[in-house]
Structures are given as structure tokens and as C-alpha cells.
N, C-alpha and C positions, 0 to 999 in steps of 0.2 A: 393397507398400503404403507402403515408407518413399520409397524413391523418387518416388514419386505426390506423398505430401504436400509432399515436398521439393521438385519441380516446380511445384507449387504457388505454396508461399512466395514462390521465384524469380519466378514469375509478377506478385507483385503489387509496387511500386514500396516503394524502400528507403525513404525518406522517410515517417516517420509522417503529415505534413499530408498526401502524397497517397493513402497509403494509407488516411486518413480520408474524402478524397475521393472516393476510388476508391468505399468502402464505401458513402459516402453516394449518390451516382450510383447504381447497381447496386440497394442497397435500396429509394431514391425509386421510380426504375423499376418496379421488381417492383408496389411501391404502386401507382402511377398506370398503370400499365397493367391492374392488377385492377380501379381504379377507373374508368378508362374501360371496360372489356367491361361491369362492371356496369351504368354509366352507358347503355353504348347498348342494354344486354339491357331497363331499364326504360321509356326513352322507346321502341324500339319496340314492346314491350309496349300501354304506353301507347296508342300510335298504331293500332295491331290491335283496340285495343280500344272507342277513340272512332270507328274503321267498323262495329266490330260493335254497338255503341251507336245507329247512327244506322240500320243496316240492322232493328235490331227498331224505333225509332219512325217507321220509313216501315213495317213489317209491319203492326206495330197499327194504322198510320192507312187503310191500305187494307183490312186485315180487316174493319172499321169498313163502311169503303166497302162493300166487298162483302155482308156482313151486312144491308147496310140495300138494296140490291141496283144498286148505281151501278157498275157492272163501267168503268163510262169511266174510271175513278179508276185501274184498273189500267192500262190502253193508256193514260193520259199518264204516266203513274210516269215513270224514267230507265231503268228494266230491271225487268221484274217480269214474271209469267207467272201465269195462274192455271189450273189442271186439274183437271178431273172428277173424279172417282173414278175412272175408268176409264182416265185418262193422256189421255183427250185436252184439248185446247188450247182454253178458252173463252174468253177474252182476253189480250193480250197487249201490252209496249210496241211501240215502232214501232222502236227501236232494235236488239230480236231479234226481229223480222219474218221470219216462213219458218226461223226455227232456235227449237230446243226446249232451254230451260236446263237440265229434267230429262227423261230418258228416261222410256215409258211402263209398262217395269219399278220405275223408282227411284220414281215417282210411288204407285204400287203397296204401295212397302215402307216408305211416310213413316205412322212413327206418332207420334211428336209432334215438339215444335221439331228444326231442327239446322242446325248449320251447317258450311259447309266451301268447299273452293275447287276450279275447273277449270278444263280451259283451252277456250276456246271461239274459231271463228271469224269473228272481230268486227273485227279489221285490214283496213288497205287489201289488196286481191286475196289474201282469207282467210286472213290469216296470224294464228296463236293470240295470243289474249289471256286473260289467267289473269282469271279475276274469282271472289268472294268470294259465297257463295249463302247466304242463311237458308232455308228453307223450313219451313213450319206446314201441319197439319191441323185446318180450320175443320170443327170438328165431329166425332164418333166417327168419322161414315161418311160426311163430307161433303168437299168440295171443297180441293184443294192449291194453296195462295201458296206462291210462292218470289220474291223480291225478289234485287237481285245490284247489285251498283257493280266497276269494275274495278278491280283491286286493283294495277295498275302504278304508281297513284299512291306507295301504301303503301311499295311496292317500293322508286320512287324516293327515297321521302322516309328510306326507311334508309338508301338506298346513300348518299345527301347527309350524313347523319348520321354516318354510319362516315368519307365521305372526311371532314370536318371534326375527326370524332377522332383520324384519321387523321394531319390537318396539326399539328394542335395538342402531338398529344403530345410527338413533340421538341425541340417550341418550348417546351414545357413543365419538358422533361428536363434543356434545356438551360439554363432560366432556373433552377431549383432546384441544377444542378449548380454554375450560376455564384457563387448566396447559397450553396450550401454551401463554397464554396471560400472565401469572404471571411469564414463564421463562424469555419471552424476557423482560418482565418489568422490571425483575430481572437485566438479563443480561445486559440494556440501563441502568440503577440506573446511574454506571458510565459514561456514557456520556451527560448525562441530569445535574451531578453535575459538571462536567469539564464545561460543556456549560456557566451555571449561572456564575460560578466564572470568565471563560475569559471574558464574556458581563460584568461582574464586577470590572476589573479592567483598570483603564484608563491610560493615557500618562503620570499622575503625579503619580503614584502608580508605578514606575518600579522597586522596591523591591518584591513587591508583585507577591506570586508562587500560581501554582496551585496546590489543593491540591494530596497527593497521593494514589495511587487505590490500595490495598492489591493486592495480587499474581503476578504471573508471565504469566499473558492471552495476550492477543492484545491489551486488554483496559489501562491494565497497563502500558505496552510497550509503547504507544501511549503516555497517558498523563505522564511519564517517559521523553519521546521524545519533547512532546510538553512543559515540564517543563523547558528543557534546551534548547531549543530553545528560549525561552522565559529570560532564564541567558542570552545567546549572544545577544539579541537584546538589553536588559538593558546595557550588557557592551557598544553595540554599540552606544546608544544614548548616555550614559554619555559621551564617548569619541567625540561624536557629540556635548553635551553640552557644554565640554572641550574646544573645538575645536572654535566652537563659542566667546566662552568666551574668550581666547586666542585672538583670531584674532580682537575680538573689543576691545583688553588689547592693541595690537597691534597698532591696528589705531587711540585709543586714544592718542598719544603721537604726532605723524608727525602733527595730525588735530590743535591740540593745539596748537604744535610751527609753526605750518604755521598761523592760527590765531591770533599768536601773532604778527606774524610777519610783516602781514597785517596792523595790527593793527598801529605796532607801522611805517612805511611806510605813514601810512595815518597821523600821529602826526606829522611827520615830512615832509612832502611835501615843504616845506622852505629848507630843506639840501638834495640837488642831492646826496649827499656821502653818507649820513644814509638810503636815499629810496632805493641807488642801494645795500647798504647792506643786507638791510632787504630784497628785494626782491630776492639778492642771496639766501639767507640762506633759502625764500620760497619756489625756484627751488630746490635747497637740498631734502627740503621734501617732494615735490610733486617728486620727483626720485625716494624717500623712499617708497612713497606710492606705485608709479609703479611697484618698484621690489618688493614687497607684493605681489596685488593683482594679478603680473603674476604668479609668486611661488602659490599662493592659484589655480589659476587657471588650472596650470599644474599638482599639486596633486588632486582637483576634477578633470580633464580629466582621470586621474591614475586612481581615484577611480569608477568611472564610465566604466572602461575600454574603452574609447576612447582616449588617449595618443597617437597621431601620430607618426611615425618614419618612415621617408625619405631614406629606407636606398640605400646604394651603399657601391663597396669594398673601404675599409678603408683601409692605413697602419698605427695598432696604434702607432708602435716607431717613424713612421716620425711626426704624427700626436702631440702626445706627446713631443717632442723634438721642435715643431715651438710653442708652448701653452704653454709650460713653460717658452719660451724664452718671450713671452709678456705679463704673467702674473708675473712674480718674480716683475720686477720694478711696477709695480700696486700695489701687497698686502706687498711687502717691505719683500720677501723672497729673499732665495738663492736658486734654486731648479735645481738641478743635476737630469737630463732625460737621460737613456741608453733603451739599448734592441735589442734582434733583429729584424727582419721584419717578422711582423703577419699580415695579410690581414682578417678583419673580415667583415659583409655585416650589416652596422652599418650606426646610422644619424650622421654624423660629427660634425654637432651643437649640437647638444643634449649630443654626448661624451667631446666636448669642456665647457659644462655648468657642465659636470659632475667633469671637472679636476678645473675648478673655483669656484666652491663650497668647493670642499678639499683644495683649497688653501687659500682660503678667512676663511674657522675654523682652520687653521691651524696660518692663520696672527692676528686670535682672540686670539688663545690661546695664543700667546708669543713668537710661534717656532719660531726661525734664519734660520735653513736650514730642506731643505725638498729632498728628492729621489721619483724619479720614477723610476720604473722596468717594462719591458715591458717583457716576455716570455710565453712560450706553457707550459701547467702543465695539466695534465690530461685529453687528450683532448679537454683544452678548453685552449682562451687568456687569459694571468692573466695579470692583470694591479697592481702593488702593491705601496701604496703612504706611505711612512712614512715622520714622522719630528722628530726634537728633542724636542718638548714642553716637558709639564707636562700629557701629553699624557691624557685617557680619565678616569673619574673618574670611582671605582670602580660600583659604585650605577647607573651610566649612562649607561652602558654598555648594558643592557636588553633593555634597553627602550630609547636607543639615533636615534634611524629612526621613532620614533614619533613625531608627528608634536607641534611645540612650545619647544619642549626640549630644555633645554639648561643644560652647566656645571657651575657650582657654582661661584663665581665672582674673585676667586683665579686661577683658571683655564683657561678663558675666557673671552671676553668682547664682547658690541654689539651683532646683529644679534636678529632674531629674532628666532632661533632654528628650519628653515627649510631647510636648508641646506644638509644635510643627508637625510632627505621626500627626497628629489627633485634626490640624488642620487641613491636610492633605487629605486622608481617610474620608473627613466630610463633606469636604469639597467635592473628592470623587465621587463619596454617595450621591450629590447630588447633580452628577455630569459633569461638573468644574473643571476648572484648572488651577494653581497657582505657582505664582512666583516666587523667587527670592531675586534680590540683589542691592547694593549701596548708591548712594547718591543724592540727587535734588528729590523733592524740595527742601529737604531739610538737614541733609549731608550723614544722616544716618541711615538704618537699615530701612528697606522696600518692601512690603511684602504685596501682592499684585492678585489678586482673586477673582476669576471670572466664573460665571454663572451662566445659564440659559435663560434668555429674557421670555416671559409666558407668552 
């Protein structure tokens, strides 16, 4: 069976326009040749019907006749016969002269109207001709009319009407095959131009749109659709170019002063005190580098959506209150942790990288002292961090959980602006939310972080 339908497929032509063709042909077909059998089952119908029409108003007009007792009416008819009760022959036309329309059995077994057809011989040197008989019984027990016209006409007039349906339908198949070629050719215009232009625009072209399809059809929808699709994938590469270019902004700087440092280690190999210098300040930067390339790596896990989280029940205010106590003397804050006990089903390292992140932008920007708040707020954990810096620039505010951001040099110092990525990343790993923005309590930056309470 697979192979059948597989033969199939092959069967019909690779090209959608002609395999719309194709369809259209084949179904038209089906159509119009239903409709012409119909068409000629009604006109001859029809035509069967206006002889049997006209054989009962020559019947009634001779029964007439005869009734009133003008039997001449029957011998000039065009075919008619009239008999006795008993089968034989009292008048007749001159056309079936010496031949009998009905036997003097059939005449016999006539009990009311009928009609039917025989063949009788009536052609040149007696060769049959089919003719069409009414016959009636004038009377319970009285005298047989049978009237008759040959029905070769009839004949004719279908076989003429089948060859005509006959020549037409092709002509017919073919003029529908032809409009349907020119609609769908029509109708495809639009995807045969979207085609050219996408196979026209490459990786260095991401400006470049597709063009647009007048109306409001599926086509246009479509290349509508596939136009802005094609805006997000541009923004996404630049941000990907961005991103890039950032991160080797980035790694230019440690690679250098580790190179340097190398360097100058190797100049000096004569002074134990300048090698073990230089080769601190190398360990420095290979630090630097580390905490780069796991931060890069934690945001591609993000963005890939593989971002692990280990979780188990957490309590954030104990949890907060032992992580402030050993981060303040590290970033050279003051940070006042309260709240009450919230249990959430969180990674405890991952929430501990989230609160050293805020406190490390927070030791950039210049703040003294910092708060946490730990409480339940709409059924969720709110974690809320402020300090007293210069809190977050106006213009950072849209765009500070993108990667490389930084605040202006009056605001901030160091880092490499991933800090906020890496808290948003984990937050989302683990459902969150968070915020940014400036103000109370403490007139510097806000940062707002909710959680799913277990």
C-alpha cells in the first residue's frame, strides 16, 4: 500500500501550479462530464416526451372522430389503426396499408391507455423501422385506437445531441483547463515573487525585507507574516553581532594584561619579586577570564533553555541573612537582611549568585549601604534589594538585563555588564520575575525579585 501511494505522488507533477492544474482539470472533468450525461439524459427525456405528448393529442382527437362515427379521420391520421373488439381491422391509415400495428392477440389484452414501441416493416424493400405506439380502449367493451409516428426521428435527434455533447466537451475541458492555468498562475504571481527575493537575500543583507503583496488574502498575510519574522531575526542577529562583539571587547583587555604580564615576568626572571608580581596580577586575569566565560556560559545555557536548577526547599530569609553576612566584607557594603520565613523549591547556589551579583553592581556603583527584604506579596516570594547609590540611569532602565550593558562612568565602575543577564536568566530558570527601578527606601537602585512560593 506504501508503495501504491508512493507511485502515486510520483505520478503527479513536482510543481504546485501544475499540480493545481492538474487537480483542476481532472475535477472540472469529473464535473462536466456528470453534467453533460445529465444534460442529455433531460433533453432526451424531454424529447420522448413531447412524441408521447403529441401521440395522446392526435389519440384524443381521433377518438373524438370516431365516437362521433367519422372513421375517415382515422385512414388520413399519419399512422393509426383502429380494431374491433375482436382484433380485426376497421380502418386504417394508408401508410400501414396491408400491415397490422397491433396483433389480434395484443388487441385482445388492451385494457386501458399504453404505450410502447416496435419494430415494424415500413422501410424501403421491408426493412424495420422502430415506431412508438399509444393505444386506447374506446369503451369497457368497445373498439381499439392505436396511433404510432416513427420514432427514428427521436433516435436521430439524441444521437445528434450526444455527438454535439460529444464535440463540446473537450472543447470545453480544454477552455476551463486553460482559465485554470492562468488563475493559479495568477493566484502563485505572489509566491514565486516572495520565493526570488528570500533565495535573494543573504546573511549580509539583514535590512533587507520582503516585498509587499496588495490585499488582504493568505498570500499577503503570509508574506506580512514572513516580513516580520524576518525584522526579529535581523534584530536577533544584530543583538547576536552585538553580543559577539562585546565579548571579544571583553576578552581583549585580561588577554593583553595577562600578556603583558607574561611578558614582563619573562624580562625579569633575575627579580623573584617582580616575577611573583607579574605573575599575581596574571592569576588576576585569568580569574577575570573565568568569571567571563562562566557568566557567557550560563546566559547561552539561559538562552538555549538548558539552564539547570537543583532545586530543593529553600528558606529565603535564612538564606539571605547567612549571604549578606559574607558578602558585605567582600564588595565593602553594609547590608542590612530582614524578613520573615518563606520556604520556596529553589537552587540555593544559583539564589546565592543572584544576591552577589546585586551586591557586587551595587559595590560598582558607589552605594555604602544596601537592604534586603524578604516577604510574601501576591502569592509569590518577593526578594526586594535596594541601596543608597546613584541608583540606575534613566536611559539604562529599558535595556539594563542585556548583556554587556553597562551605566555611564559617573554611576558605576568595572564589570563587564552581565550581571543583571545572569539575574534575570535565573530568576526565569526558576519561574520568577524581576524588577528594576530607583527610589525609597533608600533613594537608590531597586531591584524587585519574585519567586513561586512552594
Amino acid at each position: 500500500m506504501r508503495d501504491a501511494g508512493v507511485g502515486v505522488v510520483q505520478l503527479l507533477p513536482r510543481s504546485l501550479r501544475a499540480r493545481l492544474v492538474v487537480l483542476f482539470a481532472v475535477g472540472t472533468t469529473v464535473v462536466l462530464l456528470g453534467s453533460l450525461t445529465l444534460l442529455y439524459a433531460v433533453l432526451d427525456r424531454q424529447l420522448r416526451d413531447a412524441v408521447d405528448a403529441d401521440l395522446a393529442g392526435r389519440s384524443d382527437d381521433l377518438a373524438a372522430s370516431v365516437r362521433a362515427g367519422d372513421l375517415g379521420a382515422v385512414s388520413n391520421d399519419l399512422m393509426a389503426q383502429l380494431y374491433a373488439a375482436g382484433g380485426g381491422v376497421l380502418a386504417s391509415s394508408a401508410s400501414v396499408a396491408g400491415l397490422r400495428l397491433l396483433s389480434a392477440g395484443q388487441v385482445g389484452a388492451v385494457g386501458a391507455t399504453s404505450l410502447g414501441s416496435r419494430s415494424l416493416p415500413l422501410g424501403h424493400h421491408g426493412q424495420s423501422v422502430r415506431v412508438r405506439l399509444l393505444t386506447r380502449r374506446l369503451g369497457p367493451s368497445g373498439p381499439v385506437l392505436t396511433v404510432a409516428v416513427p420514432a427514428g426521428a427521436v433516435e436521430r435527434g439524441s444521437a445528434r445531441q450526444l455527438l454535439v455533447l460529444a464535440l463540446a466537451a473537450p472543447l470545453l475541458v480544454a477552455a476551463l483547463g486553460a482559465l485554470g492555468w492562468r488563475l493559479v498562475r495568477a493566484a502563485l504571481r505572489p509566491v514565486d515573487l516572495l520565493t526570488r527575493e528570500a533565495a535573494a537575500i543573504s546573511t549580509l543583507e539583514t535590512g533587507r525585507r520582503l516585498p509587499a503583496v496588495p490585499g488582504d488574502d493568505e498570500f499577503a498575510r503570509l508574506a506580512a507574516t514572513l516580513d516580520s519574522m524576518l525584522a526579529r531575526l535581523a534584530v536577533a542577529f544584530d543583538r547576536e553581532r552585538a553580543f559577539v562583539d562585546d565579548a571579544s571587547h571583553e576578552l581583549r583587555t585580561p588577554l593583553a594584561v595577562l600578556r603583558g604580564e607574561i611578558e614582563l615576568a619573562l624580562a625579569a626572571l633575575g627579580d623573584p619579586v617582580e616575577v611573583e608580581q607579574s605573575l599575581l596580577a596574571a592569576r588576576g586575569q585569568v580569574d577575570r577570564l573565568t568569571r567571563l566565560a562562566e557568566d557567557l556560559l550560563l546566559l547561552a545555557r539561559e538562552r538555549a533553555g538548558a539552564l539547570v536548577v537543583h532545586r530543593a526547599p529553600v528558606d529565603l530569609s535564612e538564606l539571605a541573612v547567612a549571604e549578606v553576612a559574607a558578602l558585605g566584607p567582600v564588595v565593602g557594603l553594609r547590608v542590612d537582611a530582614a524578613g520573615e520565613p518563606l520556604v520556596v523549591d529553589a537552587d540555593a547556589d544559583r539564589l546565592r549568585q543572584v544576591l552577589a551579583n546585586l551586591a557586587a553592581n551595587s559595590a560598582a556603583a558607589g552605594a555604602a549601604t544596601a537592604r534586603i527584604r524578604v516577604d510574601a506579596d501576591r502569592g509569590a516570594a518577593r526578594i526586594e534589594w535596594a541601596d543608597d547609590g546613584p541608583g540606575f540611569a534613566p536611559a539604562l532602565l529599558e535595556s539594563a538585563f542585556e548583556r554587556f550593558v553597562r551605566g555611564d562612568s559617573a554611576r558605576t565602575s568595572g564589570g563587564a555588564g552581565l550581571g543583571l543577564p545572569i539575574v534575570r536568566a535565573v530568576v526565569a530558570a526558576h519561574g520568577g520575575t524581576v524588577q528594576i527601578g530607583n527610589g525609597p527606601p533608600l533613594g537608590g537602585a531597586v531591584v524587585t525579585v519574585r519567586l513561586p512560593l512552594s
